[in-house]
C-alpha positions in Angstrom: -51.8 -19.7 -169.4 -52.7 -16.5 -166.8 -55.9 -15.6 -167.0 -56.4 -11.5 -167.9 -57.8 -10.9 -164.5 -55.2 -13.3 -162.5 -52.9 -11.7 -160.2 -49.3 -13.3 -159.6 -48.1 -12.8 -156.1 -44.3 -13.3 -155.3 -43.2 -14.1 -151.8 -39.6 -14.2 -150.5 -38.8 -14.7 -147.4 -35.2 -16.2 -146.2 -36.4 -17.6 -142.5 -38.9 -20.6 -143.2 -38.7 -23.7 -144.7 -39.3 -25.3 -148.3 -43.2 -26.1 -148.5 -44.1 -23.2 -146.2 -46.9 -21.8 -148.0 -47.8 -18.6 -145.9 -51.6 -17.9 -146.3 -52.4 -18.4 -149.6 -54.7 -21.7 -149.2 -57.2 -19.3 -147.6 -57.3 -17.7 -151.1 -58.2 -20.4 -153.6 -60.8 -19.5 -156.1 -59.3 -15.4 -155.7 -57.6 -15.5 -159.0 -54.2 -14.9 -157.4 -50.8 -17.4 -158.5 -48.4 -17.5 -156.2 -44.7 -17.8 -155.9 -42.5 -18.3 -153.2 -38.6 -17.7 -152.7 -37.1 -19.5 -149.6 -33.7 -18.6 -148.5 -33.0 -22.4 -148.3 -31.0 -22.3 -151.9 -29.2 -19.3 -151.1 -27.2 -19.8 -147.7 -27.7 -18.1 -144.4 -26.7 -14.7 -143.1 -26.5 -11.1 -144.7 -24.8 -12.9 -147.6 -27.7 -15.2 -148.5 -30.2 -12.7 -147.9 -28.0 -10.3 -150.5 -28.1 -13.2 -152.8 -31.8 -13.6 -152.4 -32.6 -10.1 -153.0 -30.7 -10.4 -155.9 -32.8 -13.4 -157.9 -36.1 -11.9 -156.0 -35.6 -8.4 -157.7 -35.2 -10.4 -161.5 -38.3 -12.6 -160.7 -40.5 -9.9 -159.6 -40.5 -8.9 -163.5 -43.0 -11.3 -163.7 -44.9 -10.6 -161.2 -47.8 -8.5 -160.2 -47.3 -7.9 -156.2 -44.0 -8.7 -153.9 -44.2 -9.3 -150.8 -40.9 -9.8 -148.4 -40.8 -11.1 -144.9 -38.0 -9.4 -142.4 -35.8 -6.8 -142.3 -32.8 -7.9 -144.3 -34.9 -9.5 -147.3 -36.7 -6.4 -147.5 -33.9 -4.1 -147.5 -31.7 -5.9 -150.1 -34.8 -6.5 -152.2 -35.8 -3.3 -152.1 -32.4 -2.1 -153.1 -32.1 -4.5 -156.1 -35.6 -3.6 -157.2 -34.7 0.2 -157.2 -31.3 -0.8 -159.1 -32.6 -2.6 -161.9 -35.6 -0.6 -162.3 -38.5 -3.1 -161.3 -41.3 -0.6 -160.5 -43.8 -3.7 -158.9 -45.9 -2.8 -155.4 -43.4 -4.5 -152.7 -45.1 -4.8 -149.4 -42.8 -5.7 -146.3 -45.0 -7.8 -144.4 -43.2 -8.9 -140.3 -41.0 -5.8 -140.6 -40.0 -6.7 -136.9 -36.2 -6.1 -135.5 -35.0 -9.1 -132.7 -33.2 -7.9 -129.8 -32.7 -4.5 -131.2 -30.6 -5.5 -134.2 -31.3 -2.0 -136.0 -29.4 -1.7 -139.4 -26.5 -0.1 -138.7 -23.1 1.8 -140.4 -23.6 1.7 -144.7 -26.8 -0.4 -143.8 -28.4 2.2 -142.1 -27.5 4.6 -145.1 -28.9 1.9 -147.3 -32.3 2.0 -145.3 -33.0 5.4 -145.3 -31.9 5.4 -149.0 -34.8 2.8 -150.4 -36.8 2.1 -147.2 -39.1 5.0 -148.0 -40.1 4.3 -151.3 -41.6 1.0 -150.4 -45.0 0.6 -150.4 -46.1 -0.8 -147.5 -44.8 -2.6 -144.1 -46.5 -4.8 -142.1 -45.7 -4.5 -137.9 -46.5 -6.8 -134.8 -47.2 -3.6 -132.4 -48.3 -0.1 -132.6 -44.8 1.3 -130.9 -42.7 -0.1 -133.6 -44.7 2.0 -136.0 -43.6 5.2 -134.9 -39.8 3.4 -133.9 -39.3 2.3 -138.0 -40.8 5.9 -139.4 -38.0 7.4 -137.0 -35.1 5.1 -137.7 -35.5 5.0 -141.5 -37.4 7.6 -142.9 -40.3 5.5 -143.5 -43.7 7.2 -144.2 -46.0 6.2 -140.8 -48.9 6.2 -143.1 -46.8 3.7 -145.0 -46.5 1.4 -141.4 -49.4 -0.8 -140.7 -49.8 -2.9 -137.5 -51.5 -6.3 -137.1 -51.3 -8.8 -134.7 -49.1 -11.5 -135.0 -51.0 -14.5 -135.8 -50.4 -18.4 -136.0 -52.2 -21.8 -136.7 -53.6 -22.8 -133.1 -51.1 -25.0 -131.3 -51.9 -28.3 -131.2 -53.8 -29.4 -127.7 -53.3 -32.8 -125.2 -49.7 -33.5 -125.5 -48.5 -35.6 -122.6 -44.4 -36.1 -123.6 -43.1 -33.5 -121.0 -42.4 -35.2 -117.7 -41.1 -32.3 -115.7 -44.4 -30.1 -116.1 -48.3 -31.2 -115.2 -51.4 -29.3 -115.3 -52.5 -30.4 -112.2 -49.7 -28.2 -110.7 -49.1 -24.3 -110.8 -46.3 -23.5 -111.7 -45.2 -20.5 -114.2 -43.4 -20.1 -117.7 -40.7 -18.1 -119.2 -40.2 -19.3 -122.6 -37.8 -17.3 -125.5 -34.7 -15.6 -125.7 -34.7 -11.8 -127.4 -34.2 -9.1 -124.9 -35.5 -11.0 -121.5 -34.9 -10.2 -118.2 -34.1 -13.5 -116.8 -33.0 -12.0 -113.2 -36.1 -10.3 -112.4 -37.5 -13.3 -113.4 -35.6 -15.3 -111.5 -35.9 -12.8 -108.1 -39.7 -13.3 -108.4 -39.7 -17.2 -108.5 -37.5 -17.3 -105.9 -39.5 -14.4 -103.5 -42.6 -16.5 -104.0 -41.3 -20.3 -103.8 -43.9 -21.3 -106.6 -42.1 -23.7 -109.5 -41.7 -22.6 -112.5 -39.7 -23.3 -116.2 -37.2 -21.4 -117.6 -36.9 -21.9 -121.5 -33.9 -19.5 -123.1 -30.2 -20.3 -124.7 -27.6 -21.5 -122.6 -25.6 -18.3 -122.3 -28.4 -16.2 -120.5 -27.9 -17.9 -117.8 -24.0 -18.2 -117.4 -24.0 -15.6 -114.5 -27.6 -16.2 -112.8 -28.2 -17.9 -109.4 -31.3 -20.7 -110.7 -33.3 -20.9 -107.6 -34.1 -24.9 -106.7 -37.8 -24.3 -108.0 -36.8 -23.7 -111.3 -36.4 -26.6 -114.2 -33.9 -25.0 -116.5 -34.2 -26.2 -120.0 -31.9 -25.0 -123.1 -32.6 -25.5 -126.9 -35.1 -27.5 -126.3 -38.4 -28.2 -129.4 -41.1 -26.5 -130.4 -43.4 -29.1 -129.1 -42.3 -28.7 -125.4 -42.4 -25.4 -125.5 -45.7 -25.3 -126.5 -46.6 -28.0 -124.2 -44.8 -25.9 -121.0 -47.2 -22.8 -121.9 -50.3 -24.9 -122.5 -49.5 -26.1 -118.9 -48.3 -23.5 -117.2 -50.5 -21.3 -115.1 -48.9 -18.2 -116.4 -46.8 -17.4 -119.1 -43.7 -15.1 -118.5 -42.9 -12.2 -120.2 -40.0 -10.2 -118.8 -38.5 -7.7 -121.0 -35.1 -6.0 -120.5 -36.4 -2.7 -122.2 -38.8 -1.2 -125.5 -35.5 -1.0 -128.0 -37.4 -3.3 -129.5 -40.4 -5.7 -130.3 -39.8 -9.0 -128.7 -42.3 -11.7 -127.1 -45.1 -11.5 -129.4 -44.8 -15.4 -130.7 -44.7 -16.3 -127.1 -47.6 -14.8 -126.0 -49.8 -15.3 -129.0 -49.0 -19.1 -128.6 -49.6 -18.5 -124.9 -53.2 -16.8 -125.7 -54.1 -19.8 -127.9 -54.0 -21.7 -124.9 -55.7 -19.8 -122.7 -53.0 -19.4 -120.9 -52.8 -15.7 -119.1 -49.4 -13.6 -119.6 -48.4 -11.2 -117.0 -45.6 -9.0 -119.2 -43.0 -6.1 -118.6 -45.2 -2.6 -118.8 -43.6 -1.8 -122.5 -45.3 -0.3 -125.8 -44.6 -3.3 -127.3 -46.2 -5.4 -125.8 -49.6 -3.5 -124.7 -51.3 -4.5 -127.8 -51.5 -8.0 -126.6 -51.6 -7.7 -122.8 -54.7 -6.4 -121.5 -54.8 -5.6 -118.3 -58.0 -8.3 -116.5 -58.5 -9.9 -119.7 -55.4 -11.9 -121.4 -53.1 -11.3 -117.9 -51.2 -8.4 -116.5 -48.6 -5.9 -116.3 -46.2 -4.8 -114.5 -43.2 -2.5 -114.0 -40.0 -2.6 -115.8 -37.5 -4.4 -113.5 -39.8 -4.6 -110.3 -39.4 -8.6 -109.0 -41.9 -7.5 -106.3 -44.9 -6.3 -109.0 -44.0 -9.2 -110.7 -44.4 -11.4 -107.6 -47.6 -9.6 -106.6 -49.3 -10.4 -110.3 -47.8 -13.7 -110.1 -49.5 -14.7 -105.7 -52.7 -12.9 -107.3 -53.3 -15.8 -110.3 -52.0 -18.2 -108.1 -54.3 -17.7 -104.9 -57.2 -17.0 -106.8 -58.9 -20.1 -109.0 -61.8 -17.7 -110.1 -59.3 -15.3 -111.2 -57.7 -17.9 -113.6 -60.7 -19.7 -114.9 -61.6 -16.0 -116.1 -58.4 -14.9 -117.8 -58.4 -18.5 -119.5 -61.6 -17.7 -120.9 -60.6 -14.5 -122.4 -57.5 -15.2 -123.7 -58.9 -17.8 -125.7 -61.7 -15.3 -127.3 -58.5 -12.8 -127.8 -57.0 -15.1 -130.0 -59.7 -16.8 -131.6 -60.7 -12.9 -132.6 -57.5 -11.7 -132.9 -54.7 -14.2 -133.7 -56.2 -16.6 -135.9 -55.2 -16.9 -139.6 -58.4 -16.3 -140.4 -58.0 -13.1 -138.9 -54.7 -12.8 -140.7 -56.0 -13.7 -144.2 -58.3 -11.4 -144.2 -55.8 -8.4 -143.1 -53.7 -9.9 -146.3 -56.7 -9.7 -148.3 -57.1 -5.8 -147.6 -53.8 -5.4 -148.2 -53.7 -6.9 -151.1 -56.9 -5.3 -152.6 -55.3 -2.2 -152.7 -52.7 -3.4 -154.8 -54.5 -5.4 -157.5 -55.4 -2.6 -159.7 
C-alpha cells in the first residue's frame, strides 16, 4: 500500500534498455515509487514510440509525475495525455534533436499543438533553449539546461591494440553532424596519428590520410578506451542546426582528456577555452591544426587541461550532479 506522503514517478523512455534504472537509486529513503516504460515491448521507430505514448498516457492515471526522455516519446505522450484528458505534471527530460532531425510536415503541427502545454523540458546546451522555444512554441521559461551527465567511465583497459598512451595521437569519435574533412585536412597538415570512429558511410568519398586508423561500428568499450588514450579528443561539427557531441565530450572530460571543438553555441557550455581544451573556427583545418601542434608540443600544457577537465566533470557531469538537478526538478512538482 502507498504511503499518503509517497510520490509515484513514471518514466518512459523508448531508447535504453530493460533494467535501466535512470537515477532513482540516488533517491532511496525520498518517499518516491518509481515506474519505468522501456520501448523494448513496443518496437522501434515512430510507430513504437506512437504505441508507447499510447500505454504511457493510460499509466500515467496512476501516477503522480511523468517524465519522458526524447523527442518523439515526448511528443506522442504528450499528445495522448492531452487526448484522454490525463492532467499529470509531464516533464521532458533530454529534449535533444540528433543531426537536426526537427519534427517536420503534420509532426511539426502536432508540436506546436501540445508542445507548449508541457510542463517542463530538460536540455544539454543553452543554444538549444532558445532553438526549441522558436521551433515549437515552447515557453523559454519552460526550457531548462543541464549538463549532460554520465556514470564515470571505467579506467585501465588495455584490449585496444592500435592505440597506447605512451603515444600522442588524437580522437574523433561519433557520428551526428561531423565534419570528418576538416578533420581529416588537419591530421594530414600535421602528420600526427590519430583515430577516426564514425559509420561507414561518412567516409565513402574522403581521402583517409596513412596516419589515420579508421574504425566503423565499433563498442562502447573501445571507444571509451580510444578517448581515455588519446591526447585530444575531436570535436568537428558541420554547423549549430543542432546539438550534437555532448556524450563525446562528457566521456572525454571524465577522462581528463582535453577536447578542442568547432566554435558553435552548442557546444560552448562544455568547452572552455584553457581549461577543458579549445575552440576553433567552423571549417578552418589550419585553426584546427594550430590547437592541435599547441597540445602536442607542449607537455605542461596538457598535464594542465587533464587536470581541469577532470574537476569539470567531477563538478559538473557527475550523477551526483545530475540527481540533485532531478531533485529540484522534481520538488517543484511534488505538491
Amino acid at each position: 500500500m502507498n504511503s499518503k506522503n509517497e510520490k509515484r514517478i513514471l518514466v518512459v523512455t523508448s531508447n535504453h534498455k530493460e533494467g535501466w534504472r535512470w537515477l532513482s537509486g540516488y533517491f532511496d529513503g525520498h518517499s518516491l515509487r518509481w515506474t519505468f516504460l522501456t520501448g523494448k515491448s513496443y518496437g522501434t521507430g515512430r510507430k513504437g514510440n506512437m504505441i508507447l505514448g499510447l500505454h504511457a498516457a493510460f499509466v500515467a492515471r496512476n501516477h503522480d509525475i511523468i517524465t519522458t526522455h526524447g523527442p518523439w516519446v515526448t511528443l506522442f505522450t504528450a499528445f495522448f495525455m492531452k487526448a484522454l484528458r490525463v492532467k499529470k505534471p509531464l516533464l521532458a527530460f533530454t529534449f535533444n534533436h540528433g543531426n537536426g532531425i526537427f519534427f517536420t510536415g503534420v509532426f511539426l503541427w502536432l508540436a506546436r499543438l501540445v508542445l507548449p502545454s508541457v510542463d517542463l523540458f530538460v536540455t544539454h546546451s543553452n543554444y538549444e533553449r532558445q532553438l526549441l522555444s522558436e521551433k515549437y512554441g515552447i515557453p523559454i521559461e519552460k526550457i531548462l539546461f543541464t549538463h549532460w551527465a554520465v556514470a564515470p567511465p571505467e579506467l585501465g583497459r588495455n584490449k585496444v591494440d592500435y592505440v597506447s598512451d605512451e603515444e600522442n595521437f588524437v580522437c574523433c569519435i561519433g557520428r551526428n553532424n561531423r565534419d570528418l574533412k576538416t578533420f581529416l585536412e588537419a591530421v594530414r597538415k600535421t602528420g600526427i596519428r590519430a583515430v577516426l570512429i564514425c559509420r561507414a558511410n561518412q567516409v565513402d568519398e574522403l581521402d583517409i590520410p596513412e596516419s589515420v586508423v579508421l574504425r566503423t561500428d565499433v563498442s562502447l568499450a573501445e571507444c571509451e578506451e580510444v578517448m581515455e588514450k588519446a591526447m585530444a579528443s575531436i570535436i568537428p561539427l558541420i554547423d549549430n542546426s543542432t546539438g550534437a557531441g555532448h556524450m563525446t565530450i562528457v566521456t572525454s572530460l571524465h577522462y581528463g582528456t582535453p577536447v578542442i571543438a568547432t566554435n558553435s553555441p552548442v557546444l560552448t557550455d562544455y568547452i572552455i577555452e584553457g581549461k577543458t581544451g579549445s575552440l576553433v573556427e567552423p571549417r578552418s583545418s589550419d585553426d584546427l591544426v594550430c590547437k592541435i601542434q599547441s597540445l602536442r608540443d607542449d607537455p605542461s600544457l596538457r598535464a594542465d587541461l587533464r587536470k581541469s577537465s577532470l574537476k569539470f566533470a567531477k563538478e559538473n557531469l557527475s550523477e551526483a550532479h545530475a540527481a540533485d538537478f532531478l531533485a529540484q526538478v522534481l520538488n517543484k512538482f511534488r505538491t
